[in-house]
C-alpha positions as CSV (number, residue, x, y, z in Angstrom):
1,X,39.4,94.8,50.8
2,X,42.5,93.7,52.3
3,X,40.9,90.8,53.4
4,X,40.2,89.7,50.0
5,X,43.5,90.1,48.4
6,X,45.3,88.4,51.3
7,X,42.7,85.3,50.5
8,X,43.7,85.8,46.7
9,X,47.4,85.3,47.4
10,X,46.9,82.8,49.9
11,X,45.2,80.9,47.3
12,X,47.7,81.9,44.6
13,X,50.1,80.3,47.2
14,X,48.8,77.3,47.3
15,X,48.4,77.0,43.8
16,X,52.3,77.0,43.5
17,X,52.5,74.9,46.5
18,X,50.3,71.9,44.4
19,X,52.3,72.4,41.1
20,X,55.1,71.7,43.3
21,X,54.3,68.7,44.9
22,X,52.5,67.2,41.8
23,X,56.2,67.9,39.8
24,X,57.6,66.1,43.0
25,X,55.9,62.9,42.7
26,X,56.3,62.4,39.4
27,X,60.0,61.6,40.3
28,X,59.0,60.4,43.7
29,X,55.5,58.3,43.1
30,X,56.2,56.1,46.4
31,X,56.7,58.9,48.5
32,X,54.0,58.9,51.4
33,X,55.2,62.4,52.6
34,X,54.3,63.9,49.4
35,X,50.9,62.3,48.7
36,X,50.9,63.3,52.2
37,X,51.1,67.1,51.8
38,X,49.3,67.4,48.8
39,X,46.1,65.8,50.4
40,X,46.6,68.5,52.9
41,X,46.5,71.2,50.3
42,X,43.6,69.8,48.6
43,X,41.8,69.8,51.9
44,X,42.9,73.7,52.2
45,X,41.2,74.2,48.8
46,X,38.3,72.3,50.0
47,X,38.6,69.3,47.4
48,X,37.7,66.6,49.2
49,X,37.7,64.1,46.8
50,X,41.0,64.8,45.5
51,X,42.4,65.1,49.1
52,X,40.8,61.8,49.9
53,X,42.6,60.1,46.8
54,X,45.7,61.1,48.3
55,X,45.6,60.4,51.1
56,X,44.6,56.7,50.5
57,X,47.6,56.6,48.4
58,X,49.6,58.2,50.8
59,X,48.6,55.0,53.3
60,X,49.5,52.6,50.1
61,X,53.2,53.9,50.2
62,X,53.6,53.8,54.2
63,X,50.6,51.8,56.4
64,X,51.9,53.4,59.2
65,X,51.4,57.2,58.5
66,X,48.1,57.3,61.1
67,X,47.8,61.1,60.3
68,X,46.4,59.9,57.0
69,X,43.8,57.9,58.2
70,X,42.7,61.0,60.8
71,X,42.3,63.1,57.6
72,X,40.5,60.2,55.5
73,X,38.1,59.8,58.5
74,X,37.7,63.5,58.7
75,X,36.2,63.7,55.3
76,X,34.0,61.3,56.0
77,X,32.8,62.9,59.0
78,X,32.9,66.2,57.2
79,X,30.3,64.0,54.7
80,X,28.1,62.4,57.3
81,X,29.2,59.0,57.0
82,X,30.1,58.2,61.2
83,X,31.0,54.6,60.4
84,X,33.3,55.3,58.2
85,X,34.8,58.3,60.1
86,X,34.8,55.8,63.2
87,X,36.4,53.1,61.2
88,X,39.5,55.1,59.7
89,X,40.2,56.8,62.8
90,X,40.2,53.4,64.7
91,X,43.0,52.4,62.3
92,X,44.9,55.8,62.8
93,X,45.0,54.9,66.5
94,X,46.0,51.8,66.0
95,X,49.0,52.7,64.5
96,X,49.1,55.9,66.6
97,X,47.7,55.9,70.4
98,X,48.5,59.8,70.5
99,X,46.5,61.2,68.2
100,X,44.5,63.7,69.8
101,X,42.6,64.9,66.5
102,X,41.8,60.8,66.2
103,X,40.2,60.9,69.5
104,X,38.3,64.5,68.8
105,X,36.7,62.9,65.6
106,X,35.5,60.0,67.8
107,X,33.9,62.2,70.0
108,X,31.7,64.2,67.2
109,X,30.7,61.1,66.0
110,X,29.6,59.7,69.7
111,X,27.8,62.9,70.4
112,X,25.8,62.5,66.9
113,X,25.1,59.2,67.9
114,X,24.1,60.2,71.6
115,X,26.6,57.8,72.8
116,X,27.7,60.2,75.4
117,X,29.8,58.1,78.0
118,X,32.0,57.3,74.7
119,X,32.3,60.9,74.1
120,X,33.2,61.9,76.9
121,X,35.8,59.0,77.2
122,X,37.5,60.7,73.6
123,X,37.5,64.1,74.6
124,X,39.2,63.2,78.1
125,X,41.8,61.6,76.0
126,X,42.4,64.4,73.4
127,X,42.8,66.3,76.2
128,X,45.4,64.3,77.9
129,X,47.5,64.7,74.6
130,X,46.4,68.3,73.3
131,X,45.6,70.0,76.9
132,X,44.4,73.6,74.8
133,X,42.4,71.4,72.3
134,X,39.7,73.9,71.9
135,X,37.2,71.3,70.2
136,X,37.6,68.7,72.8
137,X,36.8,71.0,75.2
138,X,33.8,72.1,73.5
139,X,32.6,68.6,72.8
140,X,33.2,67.7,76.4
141,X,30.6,69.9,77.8
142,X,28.3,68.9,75.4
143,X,28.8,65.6,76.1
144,X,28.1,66.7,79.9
145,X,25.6,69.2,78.9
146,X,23.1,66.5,77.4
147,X,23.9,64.0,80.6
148,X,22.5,66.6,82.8
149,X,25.9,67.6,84.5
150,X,25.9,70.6,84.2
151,X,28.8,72.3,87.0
152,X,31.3,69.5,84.9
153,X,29.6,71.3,81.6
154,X,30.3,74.4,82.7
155,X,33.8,73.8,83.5
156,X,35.0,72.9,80.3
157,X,32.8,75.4,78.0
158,X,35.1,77.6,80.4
159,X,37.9,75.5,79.2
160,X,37.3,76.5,76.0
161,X,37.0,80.0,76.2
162,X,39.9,80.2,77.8
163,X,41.9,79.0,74.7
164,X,39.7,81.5,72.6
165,X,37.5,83.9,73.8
166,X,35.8,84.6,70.5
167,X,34.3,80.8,70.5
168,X,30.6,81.6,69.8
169,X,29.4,78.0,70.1
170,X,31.1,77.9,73.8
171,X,30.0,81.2,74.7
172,X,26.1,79.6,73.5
173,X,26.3,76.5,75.7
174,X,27.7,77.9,78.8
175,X,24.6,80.9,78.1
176,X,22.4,77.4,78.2
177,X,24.6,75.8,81.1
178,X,23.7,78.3,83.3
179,X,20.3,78.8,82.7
180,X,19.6,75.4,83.8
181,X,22.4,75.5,87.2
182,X,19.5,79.0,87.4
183,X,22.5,81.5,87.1
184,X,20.4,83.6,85.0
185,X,22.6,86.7,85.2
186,X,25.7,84.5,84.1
187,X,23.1,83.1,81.5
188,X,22.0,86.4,80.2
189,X,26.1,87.8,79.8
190,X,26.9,84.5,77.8
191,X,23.7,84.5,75.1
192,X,24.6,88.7,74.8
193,X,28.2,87.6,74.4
194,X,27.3,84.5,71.7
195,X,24.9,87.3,69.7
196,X,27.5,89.7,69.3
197,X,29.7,86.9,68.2
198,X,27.4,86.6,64.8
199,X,25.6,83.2,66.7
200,X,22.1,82.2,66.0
201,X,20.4,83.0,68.7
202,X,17.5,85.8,68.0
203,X,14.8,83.2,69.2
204,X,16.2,82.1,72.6
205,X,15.2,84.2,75.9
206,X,16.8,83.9,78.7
């Protein structure tokens, strides 16, 4: 129950936090920062379209905000379209060489498109910027998993538990890592730990 009204409030926040910035910009229609932020909260609400729209206008008013472009290829990535996530994130870095969540969105789309030295490439680098980057991590050892190394794989599924230990989809893969390095004990304890962690997994035997 608490649960719910803290969501309820949250959202009642955000609400206010939208009127505000929509009040903003109508005395400050150029301002980047503002378009900015209130793609961001439209993103929070889970309107993507609307969050999109702003953020394309936030690039009108400043070129050089790359954090836009991260969010506009996000959305796309979020919709399925990996040339278009690939192409606005390219832009992002070109304005921006450290943007870790640039490099991160890369790497889903390499993995996708089973372009796995690429991937691995993007996490490496997201990493370098963001070393706790739990997603990098993640899609590291996928990208290692499906090249058949599976020690490296292991390592950074590791990594990622490490920054949360309640990562389902980590505790999964390592379970899978280890069955194929024939650790099946270490196997077992991961797929036990990814099922109590609410994770698909009621068909898989290890």
């Amino acid at each position: 129950m608490r649960d719910a009204e803290d969501q309820k409030d949250m959202l009642k926040d955000l609400e206010q936090y939208i009127r505000f910035l929509k009040e903003r910009l109508f005395f400050e229609p150029e301002s980047a920062v503002l378009h900015y932020n209130l793609g961001v909260a439209y993103l929070r609400k889970g309107l993507r379209e609307e969050a999109r729209s702003e953020f394309q206008q936030a690039v009108q008013c400043d070129p050089n905000l790359a954090e836009a472009y991260v969010n506009i290829g996000g959305i796309y990535l979020q919709e399925g379209n990996l040339e278009k996530c690939v192409e606005y994130n390219q832009k992002a870095l070109d304005k921006n060489p450290n943007l870790a969540m640039a490099y991160n969105n890369l790497a889903f789309v390499y993995l996708r498109q089973e372009k796995f030295p690429e991937a691995i490439e993007a996490c490496e680098k997201a990493i370098a910027l963001v070393p706790n980057l739990l997603q990098a991590h993640h899609n590291l050892g996928l990208a290692y998993f499906y090249t058949g190394n599976y020690e490296k794989a292991a390592g950074a599924f590791k990594k990622a538990l490490e920054t949360n230990p309640q990562f389902a989809a980590a505790c999964y893969h390592l379970a899978l890592t280890y069955h194929k390095l024939n650790k099946k004990d270490k196997a077992r304890d991961y797929l036990e730990r990814a099922k109590s962690l609410g994770y698909p997994v009621e068909n898989l035997e290890l």
